[in-house]
N, C-alpha and C positions, 0 to 999 in steps of 0.2 A: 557217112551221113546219107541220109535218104531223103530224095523230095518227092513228096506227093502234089500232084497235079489235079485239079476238078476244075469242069469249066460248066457257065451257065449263061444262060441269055434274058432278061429279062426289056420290058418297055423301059425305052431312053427315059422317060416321066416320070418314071418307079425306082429309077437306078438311086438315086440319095436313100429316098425309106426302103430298098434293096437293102443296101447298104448295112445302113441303122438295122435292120433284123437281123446282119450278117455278126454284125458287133454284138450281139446279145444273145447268140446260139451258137455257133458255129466257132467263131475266132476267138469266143470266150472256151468254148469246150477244148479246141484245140490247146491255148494257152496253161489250163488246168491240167491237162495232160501229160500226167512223167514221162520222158523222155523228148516231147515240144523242145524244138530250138526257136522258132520263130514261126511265124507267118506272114508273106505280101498278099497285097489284095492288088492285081492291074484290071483296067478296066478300059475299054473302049466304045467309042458310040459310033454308031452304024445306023445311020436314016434313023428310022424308028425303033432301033433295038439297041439294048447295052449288054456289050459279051465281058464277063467275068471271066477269070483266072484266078485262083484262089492256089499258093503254091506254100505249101505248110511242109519244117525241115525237122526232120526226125534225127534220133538218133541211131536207130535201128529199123529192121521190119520189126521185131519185137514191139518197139515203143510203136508202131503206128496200128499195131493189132491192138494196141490195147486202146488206141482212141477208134478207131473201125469195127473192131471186131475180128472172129476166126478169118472174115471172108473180106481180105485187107483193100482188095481192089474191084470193091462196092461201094459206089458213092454211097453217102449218108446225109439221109434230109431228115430235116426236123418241119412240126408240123404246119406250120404255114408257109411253107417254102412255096408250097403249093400255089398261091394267093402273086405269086411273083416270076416265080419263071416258066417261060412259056413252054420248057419240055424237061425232063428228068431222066438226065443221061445216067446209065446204068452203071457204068466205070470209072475209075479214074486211071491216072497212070502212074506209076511208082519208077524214080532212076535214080539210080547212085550216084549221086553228085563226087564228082573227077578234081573238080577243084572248087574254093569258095574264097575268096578274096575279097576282105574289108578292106576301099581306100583308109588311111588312115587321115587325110586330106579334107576327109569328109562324116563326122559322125553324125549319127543318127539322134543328138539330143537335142 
């Protein structure tokens, strides 16, 4: 399994309708996406700014070429990304996730 990593900064103010646009391009495209295991969205506020981590689990590089593209480790903005974050980082990062462990303790319903 593969995780891809993309990170982004946008205004603390902006971070919910952030968000809300993230749910309606991004984490919807991901989810559409054959081979999508999942996606987490973590988030932190920092004074006046909120940093994203958007950590989306593949099941291959295959499967993440086909949500990226030939050039897998290009981040990918959709069009009003623009409108929210205050810089558009060019990469992301791609790792072979080593282990993944669901508590059982604990579901996610």
């Amino acid at each position: 399994m593969i995780a891809r990593i993309w990170r982004g900064v946008t205004l603390a103010s902006r971070a919910e309708d952030y968000l809300e646009h993230l749910r309606e391009t991004g984490l919807r495209d991901f989810t559409q996406t054959p081979g999508n295991r999942g996606v987490q969205v973590i988030r932190r506020v920092q004074g006046e700014h909120c940093e994203f981590q958007i950590i989306s689990f593949w099941d291959s590089m295959d499967a993440v070429r086909r949500f990226a593209g030939k050039e897998a480790e290009r981040s990918r903005y959709w069009d009003a990304d623009e409108e929210f974050l205050l810089e558009m980082e060019p990469l992301v990062r791609h790792y072979e996730v080593a282990e993944f462990i669901e508590n059982p303790l604990h579901s996610s319903q």
